[in-house]
N, CA, C and O of each residue as an XYZ file, in Angstrom:
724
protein
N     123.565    130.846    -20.998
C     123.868    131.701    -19.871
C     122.910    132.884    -19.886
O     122.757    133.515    -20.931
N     122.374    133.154    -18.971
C     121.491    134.442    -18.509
C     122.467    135.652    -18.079
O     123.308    135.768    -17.188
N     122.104    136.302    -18.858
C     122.313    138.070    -18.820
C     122.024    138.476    -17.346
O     120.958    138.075    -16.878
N     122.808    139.192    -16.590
C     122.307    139.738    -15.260
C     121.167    141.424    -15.690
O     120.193    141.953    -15.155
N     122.185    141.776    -17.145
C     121.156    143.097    -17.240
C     121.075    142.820    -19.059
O     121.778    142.567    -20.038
N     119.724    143.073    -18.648
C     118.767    143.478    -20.184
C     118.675    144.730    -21.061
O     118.128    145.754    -20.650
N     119.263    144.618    -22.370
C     119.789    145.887    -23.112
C     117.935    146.204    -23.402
O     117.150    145.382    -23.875
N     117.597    147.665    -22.942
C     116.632    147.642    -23.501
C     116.834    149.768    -24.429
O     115.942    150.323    -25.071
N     117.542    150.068    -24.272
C     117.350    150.953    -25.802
C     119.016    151.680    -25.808
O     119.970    151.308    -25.126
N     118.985    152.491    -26.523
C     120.511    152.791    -27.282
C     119.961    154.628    -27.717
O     118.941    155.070    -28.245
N     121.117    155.231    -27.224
C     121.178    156.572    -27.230
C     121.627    156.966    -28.865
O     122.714    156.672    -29.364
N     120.730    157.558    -29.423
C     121.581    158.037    -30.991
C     121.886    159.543    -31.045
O     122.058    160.308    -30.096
N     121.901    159.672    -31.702
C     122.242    161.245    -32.442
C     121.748    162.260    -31.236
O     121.095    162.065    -30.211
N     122.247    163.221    -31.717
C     121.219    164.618    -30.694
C     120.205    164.992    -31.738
O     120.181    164.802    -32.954
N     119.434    165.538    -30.964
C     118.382    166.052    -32.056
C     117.925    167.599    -31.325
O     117.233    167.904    -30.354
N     119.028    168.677    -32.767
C     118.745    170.371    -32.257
C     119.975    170.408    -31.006
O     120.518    169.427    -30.498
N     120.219    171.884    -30.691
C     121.562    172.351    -29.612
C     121.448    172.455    -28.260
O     122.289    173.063    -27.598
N     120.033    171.668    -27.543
C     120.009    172.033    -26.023
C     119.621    170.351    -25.337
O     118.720    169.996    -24.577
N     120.796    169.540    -26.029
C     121.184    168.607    -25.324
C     120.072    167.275    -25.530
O     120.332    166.190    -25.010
N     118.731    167.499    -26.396
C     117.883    166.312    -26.353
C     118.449    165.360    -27.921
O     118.710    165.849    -29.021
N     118.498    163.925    -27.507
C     118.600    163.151    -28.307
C     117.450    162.205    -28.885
O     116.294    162.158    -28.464
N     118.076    161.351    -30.091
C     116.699    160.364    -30.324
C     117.325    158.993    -29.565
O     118.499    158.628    -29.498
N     116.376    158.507    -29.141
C     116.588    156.904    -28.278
C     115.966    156.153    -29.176
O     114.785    156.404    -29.418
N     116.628    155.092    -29.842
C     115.586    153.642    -30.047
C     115.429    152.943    -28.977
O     116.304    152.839    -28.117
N     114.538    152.512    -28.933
C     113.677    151.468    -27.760
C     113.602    150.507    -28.037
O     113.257    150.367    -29.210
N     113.821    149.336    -27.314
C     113.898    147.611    -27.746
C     112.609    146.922    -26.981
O     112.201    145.763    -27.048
N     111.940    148.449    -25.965
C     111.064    147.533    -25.402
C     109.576    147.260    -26.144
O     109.393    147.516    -27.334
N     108.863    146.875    -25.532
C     107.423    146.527    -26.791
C     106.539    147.273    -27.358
O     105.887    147.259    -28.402
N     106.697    148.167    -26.119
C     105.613    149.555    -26.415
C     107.170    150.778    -26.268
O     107.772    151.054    -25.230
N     107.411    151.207    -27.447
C     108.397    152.035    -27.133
C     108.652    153.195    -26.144
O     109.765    153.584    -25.790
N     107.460    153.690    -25.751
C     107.467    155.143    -24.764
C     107.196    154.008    -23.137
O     106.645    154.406    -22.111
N     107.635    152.925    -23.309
C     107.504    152.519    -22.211
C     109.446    152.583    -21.210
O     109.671    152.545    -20.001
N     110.151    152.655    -22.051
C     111.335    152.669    -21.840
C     111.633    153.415    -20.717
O     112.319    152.988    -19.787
N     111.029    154.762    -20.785
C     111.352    155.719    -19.704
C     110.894    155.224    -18.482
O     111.501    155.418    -17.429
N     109.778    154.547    -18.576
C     108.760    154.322    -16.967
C     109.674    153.049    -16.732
O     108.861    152.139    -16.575
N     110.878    152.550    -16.633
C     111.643    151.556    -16.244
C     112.738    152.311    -15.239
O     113.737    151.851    -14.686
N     112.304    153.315    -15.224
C     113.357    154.532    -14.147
C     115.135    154.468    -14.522
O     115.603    154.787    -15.615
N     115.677    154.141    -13.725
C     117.203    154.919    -13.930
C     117.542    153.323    -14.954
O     116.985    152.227    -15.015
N     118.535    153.841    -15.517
C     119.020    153.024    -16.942
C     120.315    153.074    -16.659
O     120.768    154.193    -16.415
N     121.123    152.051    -16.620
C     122.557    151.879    -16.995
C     123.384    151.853    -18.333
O     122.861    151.536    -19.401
N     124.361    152.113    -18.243
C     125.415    152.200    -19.283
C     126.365    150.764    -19.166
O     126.352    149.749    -18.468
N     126.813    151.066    -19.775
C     128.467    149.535    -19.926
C     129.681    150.350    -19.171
O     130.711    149.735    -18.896
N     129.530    151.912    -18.798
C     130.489    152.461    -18.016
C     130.234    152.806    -16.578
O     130.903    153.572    -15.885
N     129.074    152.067    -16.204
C     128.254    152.217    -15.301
C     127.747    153.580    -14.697
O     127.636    153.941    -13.525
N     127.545    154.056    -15.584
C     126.235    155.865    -15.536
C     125.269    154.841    -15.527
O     125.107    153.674    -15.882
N     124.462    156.163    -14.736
C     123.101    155.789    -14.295
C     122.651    157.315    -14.760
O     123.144    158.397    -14.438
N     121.025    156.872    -16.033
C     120.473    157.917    -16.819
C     118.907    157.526    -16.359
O     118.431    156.580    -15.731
N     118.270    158.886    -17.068
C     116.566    158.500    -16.801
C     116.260    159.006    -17.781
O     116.920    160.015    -18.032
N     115.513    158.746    -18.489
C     114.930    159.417    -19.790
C     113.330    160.336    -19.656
O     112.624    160.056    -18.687
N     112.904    161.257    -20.518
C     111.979    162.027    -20.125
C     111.596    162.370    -21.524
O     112.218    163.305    -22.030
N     110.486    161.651    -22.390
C     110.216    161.667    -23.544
C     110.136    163.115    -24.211
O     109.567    163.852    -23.405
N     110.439    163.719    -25.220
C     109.685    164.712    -25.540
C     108.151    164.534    -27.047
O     107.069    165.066    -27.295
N     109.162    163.312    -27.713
C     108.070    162.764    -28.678
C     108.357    161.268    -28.515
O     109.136    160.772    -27.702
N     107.608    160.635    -29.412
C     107.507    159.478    -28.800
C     107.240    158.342    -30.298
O     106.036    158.244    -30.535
N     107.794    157.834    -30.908
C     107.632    156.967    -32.490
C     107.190    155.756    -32.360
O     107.988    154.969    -31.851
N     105.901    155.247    -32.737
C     105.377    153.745    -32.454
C     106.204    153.124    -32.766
O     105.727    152.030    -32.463
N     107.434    152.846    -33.285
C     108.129    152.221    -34.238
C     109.279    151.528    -33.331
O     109.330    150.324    -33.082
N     109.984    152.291    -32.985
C     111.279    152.679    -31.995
C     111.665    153.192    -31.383
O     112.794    152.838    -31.044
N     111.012    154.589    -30.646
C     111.580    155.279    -29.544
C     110.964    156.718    -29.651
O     109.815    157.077    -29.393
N     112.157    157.526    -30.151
C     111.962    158.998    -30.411
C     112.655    159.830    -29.533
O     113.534    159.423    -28.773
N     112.279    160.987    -29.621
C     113.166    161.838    -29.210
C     113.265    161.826    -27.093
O     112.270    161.320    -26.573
N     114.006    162.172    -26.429
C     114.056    162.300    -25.315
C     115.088    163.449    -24.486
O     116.028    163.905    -25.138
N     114.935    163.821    -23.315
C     115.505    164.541    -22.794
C     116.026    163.835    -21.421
O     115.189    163.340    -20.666
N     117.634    163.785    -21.049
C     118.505    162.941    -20.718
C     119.302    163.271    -19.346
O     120.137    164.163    -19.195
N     118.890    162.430    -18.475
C     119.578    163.167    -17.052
C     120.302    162.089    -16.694
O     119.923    160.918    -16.705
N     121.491    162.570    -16.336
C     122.537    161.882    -16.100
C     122.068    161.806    -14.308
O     121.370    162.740    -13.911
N     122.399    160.885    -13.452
C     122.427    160.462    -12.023
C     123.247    160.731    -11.705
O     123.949    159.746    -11.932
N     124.378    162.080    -10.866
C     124.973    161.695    -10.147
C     125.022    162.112     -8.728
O     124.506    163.091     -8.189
N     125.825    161.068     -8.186
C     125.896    161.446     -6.171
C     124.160    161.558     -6.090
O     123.718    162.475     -5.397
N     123.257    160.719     -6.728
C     122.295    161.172     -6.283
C     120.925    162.124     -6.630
O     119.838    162.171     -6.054
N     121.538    163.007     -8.045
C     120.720    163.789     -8.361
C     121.056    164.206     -9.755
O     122.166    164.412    -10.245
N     120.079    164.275    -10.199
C     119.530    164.112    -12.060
C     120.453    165.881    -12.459
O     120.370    167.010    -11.975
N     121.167    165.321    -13.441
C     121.934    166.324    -14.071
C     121.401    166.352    -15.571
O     121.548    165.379    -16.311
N     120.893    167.304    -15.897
C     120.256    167.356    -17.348
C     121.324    167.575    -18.602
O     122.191    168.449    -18.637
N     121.147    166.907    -19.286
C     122.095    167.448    -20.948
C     121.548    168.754    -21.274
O     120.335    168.935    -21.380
N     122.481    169.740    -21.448
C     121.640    171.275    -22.017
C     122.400    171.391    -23.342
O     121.979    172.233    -24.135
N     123.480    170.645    -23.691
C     124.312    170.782    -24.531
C     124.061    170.064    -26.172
O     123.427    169.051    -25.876
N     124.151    170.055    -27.058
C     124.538    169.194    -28.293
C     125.879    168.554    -28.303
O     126.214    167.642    -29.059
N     126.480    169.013    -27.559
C     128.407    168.536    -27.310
C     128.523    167.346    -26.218
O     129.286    166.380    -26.240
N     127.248    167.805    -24.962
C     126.881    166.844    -24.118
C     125.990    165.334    -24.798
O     126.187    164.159    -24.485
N     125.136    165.816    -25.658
C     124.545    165.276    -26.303
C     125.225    163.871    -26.957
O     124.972    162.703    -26.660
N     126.174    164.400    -27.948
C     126.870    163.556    -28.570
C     127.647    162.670    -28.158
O     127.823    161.651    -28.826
N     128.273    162.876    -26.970
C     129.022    162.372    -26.466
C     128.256    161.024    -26.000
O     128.823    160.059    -25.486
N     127.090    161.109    -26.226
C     126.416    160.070    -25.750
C     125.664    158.974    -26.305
O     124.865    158.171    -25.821
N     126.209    159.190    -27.617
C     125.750    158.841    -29.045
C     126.142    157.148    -29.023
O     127.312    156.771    -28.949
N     124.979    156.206    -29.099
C     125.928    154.649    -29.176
C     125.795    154.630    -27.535
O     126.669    153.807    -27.261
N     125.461    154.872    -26.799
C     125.258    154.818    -25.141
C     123.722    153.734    -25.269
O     122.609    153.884    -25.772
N     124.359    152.731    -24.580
C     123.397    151.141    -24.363
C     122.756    151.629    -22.868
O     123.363    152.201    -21.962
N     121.780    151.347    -22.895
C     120.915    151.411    -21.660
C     119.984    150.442    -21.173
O     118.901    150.019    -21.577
N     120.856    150.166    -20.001
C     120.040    148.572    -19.930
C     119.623    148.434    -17.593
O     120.188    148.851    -16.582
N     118.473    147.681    -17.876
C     117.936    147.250    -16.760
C     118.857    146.018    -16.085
O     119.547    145.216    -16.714
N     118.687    146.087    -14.713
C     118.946    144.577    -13.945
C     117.519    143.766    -14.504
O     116.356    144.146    -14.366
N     118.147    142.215    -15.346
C     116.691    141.639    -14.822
C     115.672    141.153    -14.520
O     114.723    140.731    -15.182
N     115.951    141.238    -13.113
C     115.224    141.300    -12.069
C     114.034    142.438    -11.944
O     112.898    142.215    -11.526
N     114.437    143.431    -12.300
C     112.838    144.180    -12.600
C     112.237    144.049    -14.005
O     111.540    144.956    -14.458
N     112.513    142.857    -14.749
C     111.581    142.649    -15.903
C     110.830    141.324    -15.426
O     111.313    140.504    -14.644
N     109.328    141.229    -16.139
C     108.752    139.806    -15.998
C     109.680    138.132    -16.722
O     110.407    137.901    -17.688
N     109.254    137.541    -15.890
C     109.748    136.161    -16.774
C     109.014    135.905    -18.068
O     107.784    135.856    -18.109
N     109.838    135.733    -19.191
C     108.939    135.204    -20.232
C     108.553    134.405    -20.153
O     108.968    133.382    -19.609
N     106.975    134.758    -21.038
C     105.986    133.384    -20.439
C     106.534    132.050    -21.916
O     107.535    132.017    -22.631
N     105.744    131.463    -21.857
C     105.658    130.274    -22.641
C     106.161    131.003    -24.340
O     105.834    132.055    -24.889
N     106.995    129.970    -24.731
C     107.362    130.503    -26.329
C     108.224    131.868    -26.212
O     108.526    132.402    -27.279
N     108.603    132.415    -25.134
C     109.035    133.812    -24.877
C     110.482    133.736    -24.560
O     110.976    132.981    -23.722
N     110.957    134.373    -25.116
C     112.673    134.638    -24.296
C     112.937    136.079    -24.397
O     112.024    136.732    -24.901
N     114.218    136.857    -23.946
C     114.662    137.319    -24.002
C     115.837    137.608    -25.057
O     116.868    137.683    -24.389
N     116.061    137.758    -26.102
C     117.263    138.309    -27.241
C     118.508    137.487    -26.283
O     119.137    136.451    -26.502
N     118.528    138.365    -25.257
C     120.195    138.115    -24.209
C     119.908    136.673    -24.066
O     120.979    136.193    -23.695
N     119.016    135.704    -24.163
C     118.999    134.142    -23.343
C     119.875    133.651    -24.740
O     120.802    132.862    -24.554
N     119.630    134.043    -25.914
C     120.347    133.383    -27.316
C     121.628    133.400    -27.221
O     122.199    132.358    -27.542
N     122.408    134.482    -26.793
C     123.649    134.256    -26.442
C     124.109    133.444    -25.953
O     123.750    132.816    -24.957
N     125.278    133.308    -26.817
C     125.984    131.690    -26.612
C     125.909    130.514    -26.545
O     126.663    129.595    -26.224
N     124.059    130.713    -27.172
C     123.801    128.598    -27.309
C     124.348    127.980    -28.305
O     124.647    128.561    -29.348
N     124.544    126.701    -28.091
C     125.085    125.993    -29.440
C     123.954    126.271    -30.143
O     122.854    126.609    -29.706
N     124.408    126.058    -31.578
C     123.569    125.510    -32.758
C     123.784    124.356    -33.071
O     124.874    123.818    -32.878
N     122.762    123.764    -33.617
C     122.941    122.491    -34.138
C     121.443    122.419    -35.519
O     120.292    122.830    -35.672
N     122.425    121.660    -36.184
C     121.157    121.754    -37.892
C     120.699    120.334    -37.547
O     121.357    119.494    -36.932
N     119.688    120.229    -37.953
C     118.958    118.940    -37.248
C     118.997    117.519    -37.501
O     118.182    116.633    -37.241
N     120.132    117.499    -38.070
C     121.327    115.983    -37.902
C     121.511    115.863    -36.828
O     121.726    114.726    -36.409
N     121.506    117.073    -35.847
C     122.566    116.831    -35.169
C     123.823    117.572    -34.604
O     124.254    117.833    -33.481
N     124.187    117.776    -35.814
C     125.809    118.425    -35.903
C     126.213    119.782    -35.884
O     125.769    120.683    -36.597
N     126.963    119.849    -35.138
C     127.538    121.732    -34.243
C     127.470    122.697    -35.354
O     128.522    122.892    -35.962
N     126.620    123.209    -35.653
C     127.379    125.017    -36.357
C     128.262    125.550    -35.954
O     129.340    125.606    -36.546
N     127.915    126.307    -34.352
C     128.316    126.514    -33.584
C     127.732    127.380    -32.926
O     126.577    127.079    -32.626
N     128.203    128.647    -32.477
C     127.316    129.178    -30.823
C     126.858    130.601    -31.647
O     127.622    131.066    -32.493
N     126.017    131.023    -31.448
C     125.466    132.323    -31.397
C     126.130    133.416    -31.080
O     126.109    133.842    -29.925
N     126.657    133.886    -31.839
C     127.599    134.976    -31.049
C     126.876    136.400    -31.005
O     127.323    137.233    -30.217
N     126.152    136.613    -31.537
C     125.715    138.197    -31.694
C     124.203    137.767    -32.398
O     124.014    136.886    -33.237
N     123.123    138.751    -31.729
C     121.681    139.046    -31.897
C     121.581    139.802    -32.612
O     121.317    140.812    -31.960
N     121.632    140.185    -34.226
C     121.319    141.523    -34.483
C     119.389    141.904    -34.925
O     118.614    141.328    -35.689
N     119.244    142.921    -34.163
C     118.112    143.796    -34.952
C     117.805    145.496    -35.407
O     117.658    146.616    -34.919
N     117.833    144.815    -36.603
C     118.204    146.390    -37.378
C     116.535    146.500    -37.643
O     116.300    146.674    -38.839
N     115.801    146.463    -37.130
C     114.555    146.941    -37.473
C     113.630    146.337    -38.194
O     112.420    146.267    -37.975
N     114.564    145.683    -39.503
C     113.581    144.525    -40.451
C     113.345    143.070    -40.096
O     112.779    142.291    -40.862
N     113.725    142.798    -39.102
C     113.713    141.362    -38.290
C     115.201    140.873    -37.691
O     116.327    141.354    -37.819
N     114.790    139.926    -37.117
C     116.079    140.116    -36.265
C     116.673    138.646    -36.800
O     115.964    137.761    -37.280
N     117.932    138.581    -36.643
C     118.964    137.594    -37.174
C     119.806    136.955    -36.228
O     119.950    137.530    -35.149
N     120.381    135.897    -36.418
C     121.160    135.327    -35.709
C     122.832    135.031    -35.968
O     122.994    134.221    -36.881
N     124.107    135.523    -35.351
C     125.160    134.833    -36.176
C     125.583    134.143    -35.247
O     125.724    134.334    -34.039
N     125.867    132.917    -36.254
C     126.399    131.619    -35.970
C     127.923    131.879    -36.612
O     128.066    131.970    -37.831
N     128.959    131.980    -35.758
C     130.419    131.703    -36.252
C     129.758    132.703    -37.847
O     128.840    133.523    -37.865
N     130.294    132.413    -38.566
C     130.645    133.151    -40.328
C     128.998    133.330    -40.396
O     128.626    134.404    -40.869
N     128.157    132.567    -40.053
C     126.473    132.080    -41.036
C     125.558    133.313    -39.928
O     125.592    133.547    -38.720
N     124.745    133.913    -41.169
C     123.440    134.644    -40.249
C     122.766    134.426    -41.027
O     122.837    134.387    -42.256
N     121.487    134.139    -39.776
C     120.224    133.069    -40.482
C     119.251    134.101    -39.955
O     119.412    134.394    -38.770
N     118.096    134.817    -40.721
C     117.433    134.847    -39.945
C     115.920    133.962    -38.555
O     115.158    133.007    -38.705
N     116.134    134.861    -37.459
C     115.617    134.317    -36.404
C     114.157    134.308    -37.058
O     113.560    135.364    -37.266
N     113.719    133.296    -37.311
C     112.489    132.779    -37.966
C     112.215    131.507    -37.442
O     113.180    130.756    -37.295
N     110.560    130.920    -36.980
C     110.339    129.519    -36.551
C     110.892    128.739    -38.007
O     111.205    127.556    -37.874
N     111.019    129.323    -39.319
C     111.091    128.105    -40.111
C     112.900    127.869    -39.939
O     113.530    126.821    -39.792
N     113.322    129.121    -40.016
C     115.242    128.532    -40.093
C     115.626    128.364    -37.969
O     116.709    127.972    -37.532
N     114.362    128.799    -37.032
C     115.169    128.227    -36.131
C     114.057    127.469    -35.418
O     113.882    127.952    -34.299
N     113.254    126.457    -35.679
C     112.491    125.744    -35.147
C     112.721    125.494    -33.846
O     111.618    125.584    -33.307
N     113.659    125.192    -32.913
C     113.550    124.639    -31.988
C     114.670    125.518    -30.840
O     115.729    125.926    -31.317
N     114.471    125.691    -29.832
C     114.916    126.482    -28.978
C     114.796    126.332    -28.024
O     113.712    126.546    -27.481
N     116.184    125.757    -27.175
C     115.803    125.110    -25.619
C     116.831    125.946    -24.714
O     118.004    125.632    -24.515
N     116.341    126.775    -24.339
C     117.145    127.662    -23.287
C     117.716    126.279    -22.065
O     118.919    126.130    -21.848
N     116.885    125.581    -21.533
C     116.927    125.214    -20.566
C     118.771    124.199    -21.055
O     119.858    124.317    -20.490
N     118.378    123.281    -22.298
C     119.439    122.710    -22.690
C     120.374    123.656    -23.525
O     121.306    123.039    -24.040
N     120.359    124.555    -23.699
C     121.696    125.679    -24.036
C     122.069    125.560    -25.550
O     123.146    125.748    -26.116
N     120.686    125.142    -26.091
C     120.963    124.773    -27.278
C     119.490    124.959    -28.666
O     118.390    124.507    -28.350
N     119.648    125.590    -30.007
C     118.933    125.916    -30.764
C     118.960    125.126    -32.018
O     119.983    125.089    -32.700
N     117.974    124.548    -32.322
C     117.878    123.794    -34.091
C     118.086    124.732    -34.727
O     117.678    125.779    -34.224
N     118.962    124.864    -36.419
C     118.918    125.584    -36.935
C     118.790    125.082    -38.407
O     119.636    124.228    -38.675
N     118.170    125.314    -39.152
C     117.640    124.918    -40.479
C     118.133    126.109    -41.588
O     117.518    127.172    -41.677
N     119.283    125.806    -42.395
C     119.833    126.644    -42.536
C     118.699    126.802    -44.386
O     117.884    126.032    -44.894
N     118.980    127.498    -44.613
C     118.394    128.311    -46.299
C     118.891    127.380    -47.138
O     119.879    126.765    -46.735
N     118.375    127.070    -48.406
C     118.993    125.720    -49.325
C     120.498    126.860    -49.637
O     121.606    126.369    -49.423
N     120.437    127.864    -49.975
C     120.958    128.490    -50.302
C     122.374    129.063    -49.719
O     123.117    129.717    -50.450
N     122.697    128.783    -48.382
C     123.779    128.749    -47.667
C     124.074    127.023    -47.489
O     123.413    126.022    -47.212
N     125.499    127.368    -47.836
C     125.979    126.030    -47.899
C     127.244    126.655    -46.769
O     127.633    127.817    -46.656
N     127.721    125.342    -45.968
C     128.115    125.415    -44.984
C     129.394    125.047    -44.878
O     129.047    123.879    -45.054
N     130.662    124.950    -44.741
C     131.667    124.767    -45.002
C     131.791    123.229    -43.865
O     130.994    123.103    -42.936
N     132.691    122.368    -44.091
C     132.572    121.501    -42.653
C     133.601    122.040    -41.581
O     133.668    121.774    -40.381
N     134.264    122.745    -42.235
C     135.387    123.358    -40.336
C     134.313    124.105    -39.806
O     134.289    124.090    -38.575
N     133.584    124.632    -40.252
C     132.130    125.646    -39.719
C     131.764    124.683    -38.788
O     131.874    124.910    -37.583
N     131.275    123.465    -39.290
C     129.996    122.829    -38.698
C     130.999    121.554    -37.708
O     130.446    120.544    -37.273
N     131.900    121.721    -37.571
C     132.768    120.865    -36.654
C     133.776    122.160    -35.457
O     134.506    121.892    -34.503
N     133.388    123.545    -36.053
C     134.228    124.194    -35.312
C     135.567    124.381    -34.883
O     136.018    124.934    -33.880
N     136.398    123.516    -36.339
C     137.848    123.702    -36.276
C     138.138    124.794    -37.549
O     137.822    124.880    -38.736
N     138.954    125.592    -36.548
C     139.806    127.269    -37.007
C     140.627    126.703    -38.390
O     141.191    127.481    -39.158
N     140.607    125.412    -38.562
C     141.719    125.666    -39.476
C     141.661    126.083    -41.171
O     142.704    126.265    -41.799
């Protein structure tokens, strides 16, 4: 299933008492985040970001205007600040390019089956994580990391991912048949 909106960075901490925070950025070039214009929330706010520094890495610091009725309301606060701490900011999208060849989107992984290359169900992808050192996949109980060697094969179109698990994770069979019991 396709995502209607694309998480592309996450509001952290404040940084200092006149309302500017640090943003990580999920997009490729991190100071590109802002030039994607107004940003949504999961509570549906509409924000714009306005760099003040900028970290090749992940993001950096920014200064934060809230949208409303129309017109950019600035954070002046650290109290405003915080409150905004863990705030997902994400595009429709429709204003991102299609990935080209070998390319997806994080959000397209959601919810494909797995299957280890017998054949047989793991089960579905429930959560993308990336903490910075590479990104991982959980399958029901199992996280593998997202690597061509543990996930060789990946067919958005058929809703479904090979997964080659580590000699080292051994797999239970209610796991790999998907019965709770």
């Amino acid at each position: 299933m396709t995502e209607a909106r694309i998480l592309l960075g996450v509001i952290g901490r404040p940084h200092g008492v006149r309302g500017l925070v640090h943003v990580h950025s999920y997009t490729a070039e991190p100071s590109d985040l802002a030039s994607y214009g107004v940003l949504d929330d999961d509570r549906g706010r509409r924000f714009r970001l306005k760099w003040k520094t900028v970290s090749a890495q992940d993001g950096g610091v920014a200064e934060v205007f809230q949208i409303v009725e129309g017109k950019r309301v600035a954070l002046t606060t650290r109290e405003a600040a915080q409150a905004l701490v863990n705030t997902r900011l994400y595009i429709p999208r429709e204003k991102l390019p299609p990935p080209g060849e070998e390319e997806f989107y994080l959000a397209d992984l959601m919810g494909l089956e797995a299957i280890d290359p017998h054949g047989r169900v793991l089960g579905r992808v429930d959560t993308v994580h990336d903490y910075g050192a590479g990104t991982s996949l959980e399958i029901g109980r199992i996280i593998v990391p997202f690597t061509k060697v543990c996930v060789p094969i990946i067919d958005i179109a058929a809703g479904r991912i090979t997964v080659v698990l580590p000699p080292e994770v051994v797999v239970e069979p209610a796991l790999q048949t998907g019965d709770a019991s």
